[in-house]
N, C-alpha and C positions, 0 to 999 in steps of 0.2 A: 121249508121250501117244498113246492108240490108240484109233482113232476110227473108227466104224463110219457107214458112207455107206449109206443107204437109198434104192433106187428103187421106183417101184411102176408099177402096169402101164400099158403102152404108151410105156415111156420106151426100154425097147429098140431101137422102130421111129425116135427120132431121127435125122435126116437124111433120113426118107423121111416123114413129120408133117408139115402144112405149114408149109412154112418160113418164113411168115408172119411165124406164130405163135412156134413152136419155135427156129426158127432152120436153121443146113445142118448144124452138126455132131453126130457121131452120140456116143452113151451112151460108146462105147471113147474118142472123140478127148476128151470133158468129162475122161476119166479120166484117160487122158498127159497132158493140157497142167495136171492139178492133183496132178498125183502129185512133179513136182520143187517147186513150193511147199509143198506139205506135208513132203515131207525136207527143205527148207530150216529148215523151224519146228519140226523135231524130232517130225513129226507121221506116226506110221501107221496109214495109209488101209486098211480096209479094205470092200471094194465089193461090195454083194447087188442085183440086181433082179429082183422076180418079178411078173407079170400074177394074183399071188393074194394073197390080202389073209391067208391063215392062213398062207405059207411069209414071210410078213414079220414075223405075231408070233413063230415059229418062229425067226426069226433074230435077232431084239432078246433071245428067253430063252437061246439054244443063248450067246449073247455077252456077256450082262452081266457075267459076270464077268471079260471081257479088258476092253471098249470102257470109256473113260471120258468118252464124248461120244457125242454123232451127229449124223448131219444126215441130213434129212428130205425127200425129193420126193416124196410119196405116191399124185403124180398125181390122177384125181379119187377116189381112197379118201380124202384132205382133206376132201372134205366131205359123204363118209358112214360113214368106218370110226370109230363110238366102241370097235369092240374095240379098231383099233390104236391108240388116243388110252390107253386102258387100259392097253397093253402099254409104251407111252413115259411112262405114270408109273407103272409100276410096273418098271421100268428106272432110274426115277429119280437121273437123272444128266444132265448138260445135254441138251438136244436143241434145235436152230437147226435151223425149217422152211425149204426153200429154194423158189423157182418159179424156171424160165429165164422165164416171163412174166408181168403186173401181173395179176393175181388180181380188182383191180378195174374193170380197165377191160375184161373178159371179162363172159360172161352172166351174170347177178343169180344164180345158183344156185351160182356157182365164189366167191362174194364172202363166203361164212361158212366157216371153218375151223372141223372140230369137232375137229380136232389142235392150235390154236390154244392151250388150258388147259393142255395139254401140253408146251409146249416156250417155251423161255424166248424168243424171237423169233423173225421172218420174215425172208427176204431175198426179196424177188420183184422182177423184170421188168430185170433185170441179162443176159440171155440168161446162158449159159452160164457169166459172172461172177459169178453168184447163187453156185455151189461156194464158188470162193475167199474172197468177200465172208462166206457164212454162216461156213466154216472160222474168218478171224480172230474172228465175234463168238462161236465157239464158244469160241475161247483166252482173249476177256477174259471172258468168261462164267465159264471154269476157273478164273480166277486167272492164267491163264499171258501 
């Protein structure tokens, strides 16, 4: 299964975010420590982040036809990019939104996803176990 990982902007700066919020580890360390669970599950990761919301629908089109999944951190383009909510059903193929933080318990304006129609579930406020955690609901999501 090959499964296309989406960041969106300011997830790069992880580890230097407050770590509050975010957490200490940075965009690379979320990747190493979910790259041997995903070859565990027969699963290849592949990992995009850009601070632009067009080099993201850019990468859901350039991949549809490898990725048979994805997962989602769109950063705050969640709750205002309906392009990218377009671009993830018309990729139409699983997508598991992830947060490393609770979405609700953040400012009333982080508390609507408009990526939310779009993707078969959320995992948020897992820190950094939100990857892993969305990963498996992506498998039973596939059938797999």
């Amino acid at each position: 299964m090959n499964v296309l990982v989406l960041n969106g902007p300011n997830l790069n700066w992880l580890g230097h975010r407050d770590p509050s919020i975010y957490g200490s580890k940075t965009l690379a360390e979320i990747e190493r420590d979910l790259e041997p669970v995903a070859s565990e599950l027969g699963v290849t990761l592949e990992w995009f982040q850009s601070n632009h919301e067009g080099a993201l629908i850019d990468r859901i089109q350039e991949r549809t036809d490898w990725a048979d999944g994805a997962l989602v951190n769109a950063g705050a383009l969640t709750h205002t990019s309906y392009a990218l909510a377009d671009a993830l059903r018309d990729f139409a193929k699983p997508v598991i939104e992830v947060h490393l933080s609770d979405l609700s318990r953040r400012e009333k304006w982080r508390r609507t996803s408009v990526l939310a129609p779009a993707c078969r579930g959320r995992i948020q406020g897992h820190g950094p176990d939100s990857y892993r955690l969305g990963l498996e609901a992506l498998l039973r999501e596939s059938g797999r």
